[in-house]
VOTIFI-705044 format. One record per residue (C-alpha): x, y, z; residue in one letter. Coordinates in Angstrom, 2 decimals, decimal comma, always signed. Each point is the difference from the previous one (the first is absolute). Layout:
<recs>
REC        px        py        pz   resn
REC         X         Y         Z      a
...
</recs>
This chain:
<recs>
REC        px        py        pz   resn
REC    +17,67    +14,05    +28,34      x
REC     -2,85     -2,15     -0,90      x
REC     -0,45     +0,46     -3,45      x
REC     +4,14     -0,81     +0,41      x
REC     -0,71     -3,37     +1,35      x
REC     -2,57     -0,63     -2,43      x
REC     +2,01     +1,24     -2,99      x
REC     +2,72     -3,19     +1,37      x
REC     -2,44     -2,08     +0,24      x
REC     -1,21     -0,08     -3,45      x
REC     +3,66     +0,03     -1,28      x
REC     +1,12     -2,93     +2,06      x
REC     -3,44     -2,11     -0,81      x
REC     +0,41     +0,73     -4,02      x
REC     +3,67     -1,04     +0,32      x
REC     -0,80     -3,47     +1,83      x
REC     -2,99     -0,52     -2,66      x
REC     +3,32     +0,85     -2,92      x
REC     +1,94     -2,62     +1,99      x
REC     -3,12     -2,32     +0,26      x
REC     -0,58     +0,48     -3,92      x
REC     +3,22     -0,41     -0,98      x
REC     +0,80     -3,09     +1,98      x
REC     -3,60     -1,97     -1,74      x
REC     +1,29     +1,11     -3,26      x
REC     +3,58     -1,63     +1,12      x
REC     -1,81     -3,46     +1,43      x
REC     -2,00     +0,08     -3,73      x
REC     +3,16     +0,34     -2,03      x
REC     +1,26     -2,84     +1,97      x
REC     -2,98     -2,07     -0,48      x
REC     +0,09     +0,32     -3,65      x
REC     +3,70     -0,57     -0,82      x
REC     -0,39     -3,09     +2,28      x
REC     -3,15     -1,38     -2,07      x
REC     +1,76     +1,00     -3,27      x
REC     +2,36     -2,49     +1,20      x
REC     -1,92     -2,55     +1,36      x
REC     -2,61     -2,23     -1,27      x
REC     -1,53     +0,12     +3,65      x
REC     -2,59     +2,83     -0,39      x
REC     -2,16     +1,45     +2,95      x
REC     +2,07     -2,98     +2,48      x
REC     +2,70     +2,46     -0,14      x
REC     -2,38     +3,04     +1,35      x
REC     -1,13     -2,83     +2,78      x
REC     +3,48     -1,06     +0,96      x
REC     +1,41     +3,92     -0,06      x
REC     -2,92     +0,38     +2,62      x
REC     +0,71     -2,50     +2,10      x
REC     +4,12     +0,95     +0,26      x
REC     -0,92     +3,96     +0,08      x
REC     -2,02     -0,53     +3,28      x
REC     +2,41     -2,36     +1,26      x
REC     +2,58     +2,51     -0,09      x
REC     -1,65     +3,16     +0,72      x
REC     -3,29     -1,05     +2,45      x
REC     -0,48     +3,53     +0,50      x
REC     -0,48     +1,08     -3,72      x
REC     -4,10     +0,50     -1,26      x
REC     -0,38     -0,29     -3,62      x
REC     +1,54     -3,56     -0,89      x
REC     -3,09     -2,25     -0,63      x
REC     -0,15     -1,72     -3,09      x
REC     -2,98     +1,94     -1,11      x
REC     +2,15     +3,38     +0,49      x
REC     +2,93     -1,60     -1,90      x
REC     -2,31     -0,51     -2,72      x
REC     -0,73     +3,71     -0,28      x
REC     +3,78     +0,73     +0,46      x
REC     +0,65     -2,18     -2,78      x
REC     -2,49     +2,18     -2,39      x
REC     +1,16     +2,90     +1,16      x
REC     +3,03     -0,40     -1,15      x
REC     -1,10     -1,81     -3,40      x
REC     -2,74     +2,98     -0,36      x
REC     +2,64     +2,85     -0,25      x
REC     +3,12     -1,89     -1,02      x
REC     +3,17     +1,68     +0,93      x
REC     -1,62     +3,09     -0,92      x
REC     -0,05     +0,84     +3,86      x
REC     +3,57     +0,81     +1,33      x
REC     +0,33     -0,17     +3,30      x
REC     +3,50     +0,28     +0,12      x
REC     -0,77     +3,61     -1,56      x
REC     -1,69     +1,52     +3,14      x
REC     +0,09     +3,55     +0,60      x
REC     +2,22     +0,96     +3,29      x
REC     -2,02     +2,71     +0,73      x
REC     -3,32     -0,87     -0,71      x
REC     -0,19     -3,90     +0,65      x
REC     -1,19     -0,64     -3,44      x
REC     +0,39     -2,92     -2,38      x
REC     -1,39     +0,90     -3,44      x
REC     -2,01     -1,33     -3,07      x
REC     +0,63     +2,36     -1,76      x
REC     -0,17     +2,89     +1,78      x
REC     -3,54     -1,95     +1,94      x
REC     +1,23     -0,44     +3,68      x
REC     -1,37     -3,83     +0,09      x
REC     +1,03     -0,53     +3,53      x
REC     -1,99     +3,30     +1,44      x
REC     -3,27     -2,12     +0,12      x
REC     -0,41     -3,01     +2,30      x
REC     +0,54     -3,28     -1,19      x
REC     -3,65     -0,61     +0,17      x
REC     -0,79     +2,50     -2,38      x
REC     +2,98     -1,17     -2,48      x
REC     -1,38     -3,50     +0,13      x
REC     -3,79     +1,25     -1,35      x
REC     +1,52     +2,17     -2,90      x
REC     +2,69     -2,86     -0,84      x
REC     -2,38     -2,84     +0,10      x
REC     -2,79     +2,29     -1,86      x
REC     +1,82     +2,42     -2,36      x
REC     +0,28     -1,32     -3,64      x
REC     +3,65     +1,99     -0,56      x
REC     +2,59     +1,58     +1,68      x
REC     -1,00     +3,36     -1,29      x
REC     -3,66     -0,70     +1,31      x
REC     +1,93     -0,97     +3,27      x
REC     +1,65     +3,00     +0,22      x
REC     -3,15     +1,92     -0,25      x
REC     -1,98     -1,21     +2,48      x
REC     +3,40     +0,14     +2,48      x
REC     -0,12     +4,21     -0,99      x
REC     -3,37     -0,09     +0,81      x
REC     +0,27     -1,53     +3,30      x
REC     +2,40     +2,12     +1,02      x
REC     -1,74     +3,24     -1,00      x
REC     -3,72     -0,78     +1,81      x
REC     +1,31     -2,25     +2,61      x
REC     -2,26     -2,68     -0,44      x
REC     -0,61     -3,02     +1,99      x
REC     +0,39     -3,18     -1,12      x
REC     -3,91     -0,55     -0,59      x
REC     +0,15     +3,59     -1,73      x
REC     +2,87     -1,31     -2,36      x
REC     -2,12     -3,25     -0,99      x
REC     -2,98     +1,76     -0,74      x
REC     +1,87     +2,57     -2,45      x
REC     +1,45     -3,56     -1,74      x
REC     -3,12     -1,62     -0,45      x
REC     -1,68     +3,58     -1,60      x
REC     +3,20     -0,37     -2,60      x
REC     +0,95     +3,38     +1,37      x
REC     +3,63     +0,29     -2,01      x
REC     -2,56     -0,36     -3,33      x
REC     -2,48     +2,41     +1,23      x
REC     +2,36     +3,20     +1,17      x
REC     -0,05     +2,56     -2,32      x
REC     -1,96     -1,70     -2,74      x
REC     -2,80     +2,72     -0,44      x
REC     -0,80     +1,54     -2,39      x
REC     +0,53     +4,31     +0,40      x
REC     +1,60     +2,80     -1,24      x
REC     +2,69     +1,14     +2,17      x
REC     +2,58     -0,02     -2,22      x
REC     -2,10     +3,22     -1,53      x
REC     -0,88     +1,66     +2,97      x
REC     +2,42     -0,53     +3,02      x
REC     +3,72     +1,04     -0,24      x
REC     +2,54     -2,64     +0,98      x
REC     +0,83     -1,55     +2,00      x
REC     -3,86     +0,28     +1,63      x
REC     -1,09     -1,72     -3,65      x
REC     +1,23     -3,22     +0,90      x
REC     -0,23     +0,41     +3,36      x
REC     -3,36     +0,08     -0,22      x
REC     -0,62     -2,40     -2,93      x
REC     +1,99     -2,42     +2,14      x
REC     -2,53     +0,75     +2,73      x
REC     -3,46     -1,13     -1,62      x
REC     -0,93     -3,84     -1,01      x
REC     -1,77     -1,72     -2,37      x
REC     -2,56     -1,71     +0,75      x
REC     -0,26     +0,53     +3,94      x
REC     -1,49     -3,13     +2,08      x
REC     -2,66     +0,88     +1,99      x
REC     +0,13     -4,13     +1,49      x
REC     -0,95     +1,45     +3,57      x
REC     -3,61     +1,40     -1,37      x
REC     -2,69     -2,23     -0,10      x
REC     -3,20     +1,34     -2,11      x
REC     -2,83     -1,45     -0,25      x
REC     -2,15     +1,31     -3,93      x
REC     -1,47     +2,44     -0,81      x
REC     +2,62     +2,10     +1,48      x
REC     +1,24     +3,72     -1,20      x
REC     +2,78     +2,06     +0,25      x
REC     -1,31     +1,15     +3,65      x
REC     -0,04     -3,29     +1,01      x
REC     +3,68     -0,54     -0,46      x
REC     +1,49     +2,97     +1,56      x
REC     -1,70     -0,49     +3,17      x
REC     +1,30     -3,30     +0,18      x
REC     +3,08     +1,58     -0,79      x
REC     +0,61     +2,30     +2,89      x
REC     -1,31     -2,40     +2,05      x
REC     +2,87     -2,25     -0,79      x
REC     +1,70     +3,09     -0,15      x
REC     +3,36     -1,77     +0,68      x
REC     +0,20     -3,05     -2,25      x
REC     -1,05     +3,24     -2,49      x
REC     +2,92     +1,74     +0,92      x
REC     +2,30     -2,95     -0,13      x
REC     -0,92     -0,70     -3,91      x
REC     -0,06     +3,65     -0,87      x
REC     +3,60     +0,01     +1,55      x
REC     +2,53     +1,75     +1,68      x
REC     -0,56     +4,18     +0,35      x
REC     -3,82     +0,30     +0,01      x
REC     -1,74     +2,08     +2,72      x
REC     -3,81     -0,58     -0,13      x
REC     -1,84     +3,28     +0,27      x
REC     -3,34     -0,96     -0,57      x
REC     -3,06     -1,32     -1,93      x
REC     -2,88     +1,77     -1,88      x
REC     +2,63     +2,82     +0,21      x
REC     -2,00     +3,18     -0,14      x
REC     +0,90     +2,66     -2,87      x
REC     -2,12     +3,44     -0,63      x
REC     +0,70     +1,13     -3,72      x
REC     -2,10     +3,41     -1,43      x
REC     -2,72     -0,89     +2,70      x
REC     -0,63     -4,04     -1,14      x
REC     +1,16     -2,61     +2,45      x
REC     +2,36     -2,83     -1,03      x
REC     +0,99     -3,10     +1,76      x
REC     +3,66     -1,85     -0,63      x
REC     -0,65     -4,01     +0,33      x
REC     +3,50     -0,08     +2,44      x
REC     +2,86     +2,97     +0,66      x
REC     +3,29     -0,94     +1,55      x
REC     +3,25     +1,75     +0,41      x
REC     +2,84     -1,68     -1,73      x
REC     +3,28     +1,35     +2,77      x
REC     +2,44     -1,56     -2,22      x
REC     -1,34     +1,98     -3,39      x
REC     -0,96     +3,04     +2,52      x
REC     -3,39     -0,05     -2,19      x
REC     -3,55     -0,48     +0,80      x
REC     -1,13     -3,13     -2,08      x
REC     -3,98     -0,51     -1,06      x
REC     -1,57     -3,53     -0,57      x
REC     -3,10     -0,44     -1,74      x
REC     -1,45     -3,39     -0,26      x
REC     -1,82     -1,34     -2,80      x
REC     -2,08     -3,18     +0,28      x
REC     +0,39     -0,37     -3,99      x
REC     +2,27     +0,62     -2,91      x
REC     +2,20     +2,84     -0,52      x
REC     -1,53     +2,85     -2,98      x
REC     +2,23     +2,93     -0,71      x
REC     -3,23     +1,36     +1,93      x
REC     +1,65     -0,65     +3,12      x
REC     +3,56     +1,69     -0,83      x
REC     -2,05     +3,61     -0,64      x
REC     -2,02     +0,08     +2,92      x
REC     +3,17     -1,07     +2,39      x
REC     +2,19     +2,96     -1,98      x
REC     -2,77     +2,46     +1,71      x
REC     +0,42     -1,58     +3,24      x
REC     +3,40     +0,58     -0,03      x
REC     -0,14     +3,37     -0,67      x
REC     -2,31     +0,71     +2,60      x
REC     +2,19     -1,68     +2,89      x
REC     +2,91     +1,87     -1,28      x
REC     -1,86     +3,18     -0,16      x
REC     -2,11     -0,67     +3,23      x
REC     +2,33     -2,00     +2,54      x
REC     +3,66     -0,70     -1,28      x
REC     +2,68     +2,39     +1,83      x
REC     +2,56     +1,87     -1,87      x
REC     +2,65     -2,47     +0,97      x
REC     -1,79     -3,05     -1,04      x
REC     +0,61     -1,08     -3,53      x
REC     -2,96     -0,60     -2,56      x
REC     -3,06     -2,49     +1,00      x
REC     -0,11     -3,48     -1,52      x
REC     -2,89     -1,92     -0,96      x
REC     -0,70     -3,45     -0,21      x
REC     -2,79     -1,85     -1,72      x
REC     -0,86     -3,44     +1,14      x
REC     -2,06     -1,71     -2,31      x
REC     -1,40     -3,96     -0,26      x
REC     +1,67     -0,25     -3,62      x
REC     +1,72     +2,42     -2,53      x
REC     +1,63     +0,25     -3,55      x
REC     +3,34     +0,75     +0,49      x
REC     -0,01     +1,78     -3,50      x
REC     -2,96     +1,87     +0,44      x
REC     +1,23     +1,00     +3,27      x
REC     +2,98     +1,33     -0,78      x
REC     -1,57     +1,94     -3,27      x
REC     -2,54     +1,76     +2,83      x
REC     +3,02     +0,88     +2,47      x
REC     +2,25     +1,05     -2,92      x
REC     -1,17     +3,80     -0,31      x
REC     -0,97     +0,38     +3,66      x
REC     +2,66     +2,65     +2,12      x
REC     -0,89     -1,55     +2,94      x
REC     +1,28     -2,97     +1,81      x
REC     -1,79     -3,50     +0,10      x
REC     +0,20     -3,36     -0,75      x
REC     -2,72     -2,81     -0,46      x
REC     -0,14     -3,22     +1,60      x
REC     -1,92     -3,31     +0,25      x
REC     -0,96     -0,93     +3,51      x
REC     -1,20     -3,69     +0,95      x
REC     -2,20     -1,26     +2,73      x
REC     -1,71     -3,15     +1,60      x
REC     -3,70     +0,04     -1,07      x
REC     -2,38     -2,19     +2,29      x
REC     -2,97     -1,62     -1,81      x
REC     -3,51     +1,11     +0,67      x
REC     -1,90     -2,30     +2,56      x
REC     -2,48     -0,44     -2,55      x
REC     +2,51     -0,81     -2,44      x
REC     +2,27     -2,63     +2,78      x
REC     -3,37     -1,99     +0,67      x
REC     -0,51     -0,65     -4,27      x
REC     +3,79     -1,25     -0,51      x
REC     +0,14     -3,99     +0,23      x
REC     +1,63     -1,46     +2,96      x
REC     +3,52     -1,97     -0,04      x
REC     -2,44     -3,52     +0,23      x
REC     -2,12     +1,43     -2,42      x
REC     +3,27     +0,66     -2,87      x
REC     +1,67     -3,42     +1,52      x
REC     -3,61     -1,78     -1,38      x
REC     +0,65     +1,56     -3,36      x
REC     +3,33     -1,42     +0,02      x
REC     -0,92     -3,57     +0,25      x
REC     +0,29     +0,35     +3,93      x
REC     +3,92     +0,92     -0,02      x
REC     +0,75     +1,59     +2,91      x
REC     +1,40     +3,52     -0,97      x
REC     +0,85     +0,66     +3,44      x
</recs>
């Protein structure tokens, strides 16, 4: 009975939020025709204000500032979104086949104010949608360029995954990954990072992405009697896989690619289940070739890809106290304040 009332819930809340969308994209249409006609500009937004609240006191949503946003929501996508094309069953208006009016307006006004393109739009909408993010969530995966990261590394899936896993899984790894929430102070090694890493084990998770399970770190393997440690192992429950991380402080050499290919075989010898499908490995490095990684994955039967990551470095105390001041660079200047 509960679940019931909660199922209704939902339905009625996403079709008031269709309603809600639908009627913003409605006041922006209007708002453009009438400045296409009118020589008036933003006094039109001001004066549509003024008689919307006049009318309808009890209505939220009709301050200039929001009319604005109406405005480029409707310039933004055009009549590209048909709201007179909803769905009776499902309460959906469609870009496409993107369901624009599933996310709260607050959420369409960061991706239409930040996106470059509809198509980059559209992306971030899917994405939403799929991890449920907040709005803070949805900023953060804008400012990271996000839609230009997914799926950019570089692996060899196509060779050693069947479809549709392949691209599910090439879809699944970035390049580079932004590390913004670390702060490291040099020298630092690869140690340093992943215990900084679980213990922002969330804001990890978050820029890894949807599916990952994290099992553990310094992940304990025993192969012909010789202990082995894997840098990070999660559990991927989308790919039903185990996936291995190993970080590296420096740049990629093919190096790397052979000695994950033996880790791999040891998890899937030691730990995967019969049911799960084959173990994927990823290689975060500072910098790579993307030619001479893709020449040291192309002959490897095992799944991985390679990846930059990024970070925020601190400065050394000792270094801090020998950089000039701001009065110090100002002086240099001729005394222009830079500030």
């Amino acid at each position: 009975m509960i679940d019931k009332v909660k199922s209704a819930q939902v339905k009625v809340a996403v079709r008031v939020n269709s309603g809600l969308i639908a009627f913003y994209w409605e006041l922006g249409k209007i708002i453009a025709t009438k400045q296409s006609e009118s020589k008036w500009g933003d006094k039109i937004i001001e004066q549509l204000s003024k008689d919307l609240h006049s009318n309808f006191p009890e209505l939220k949503g009709l301050s200039t500032s929001n009319l604005k946003y109406c405005k480029r929501f409707y310039t933004f996508y055009g009549e590209n979104l048909d709201f007179e094309a909803i769905e009776p069953d499902k309460g959906r208006s469609l870009i496409g086949q993107q369901p624009v009016d599933q996310i709260p307006w607050g959420h369409n006004i960061i991706i239409f104010t930040k996106a470059k393109s509809s198509k980059e739009a559209l992306f971030y909408i899917q994405q939403t949608i799929e991890n449920n993010w907040s709005r803070d969530a949805l900023a953060l995966q804008i400012k990271s360029d996000l839609y230009k990261r997914q799926g950019k590394a570089t692996t060899n899936f196509k060779n050693t995954l069947p479809l549709p896993q392949s691209d599910l899984a090439a879809q699944t790894i970035k390049d580079p990954y932004i590390f913004d929430f670390l702060t490291l102070t040099k020298p630092y090694n690869e140690r340093d990072i992943e215990d900084q890493l679980v213990e922002h084990v969330t804001k990890f998770l978050l820029e890894l992405g949807k599916g990952f399970a994290f099992i553990g770190k310094q992940y304990h393997l025993e192969v012909a009697d010789n202990d082995y440690y894997l840098d990070l192992l999660f559990y991927h429950v989308t790919l039903k896989c185990y996936v291995i991380i190993d970080l590296k402080n420096k740049k990629f050499i093919p190096e790397y690619a052979g000695k994950m290919n033996f880790y791999l075989s040891a998890v899937d010898s030691s730990i995967k289940n019969d049911d799960d499908n084959a173990t994927i490995g990823i290689l975060l490095c500072r910098d790579k070739n993307s030619i001479e990684a893709e020449f040291a994955l192309r002959d490897i039967n095992k799944p991985m890809g390679v990846s930059e990551f990024q970070l925020t470095e601190i400065l050394p105390k000792d270094l801090q106290g020998s950089l000039p001041t701001i009065e110090e660079i100002e002086k240099e200047f001729g005394g222009k304040s830079l500030r």
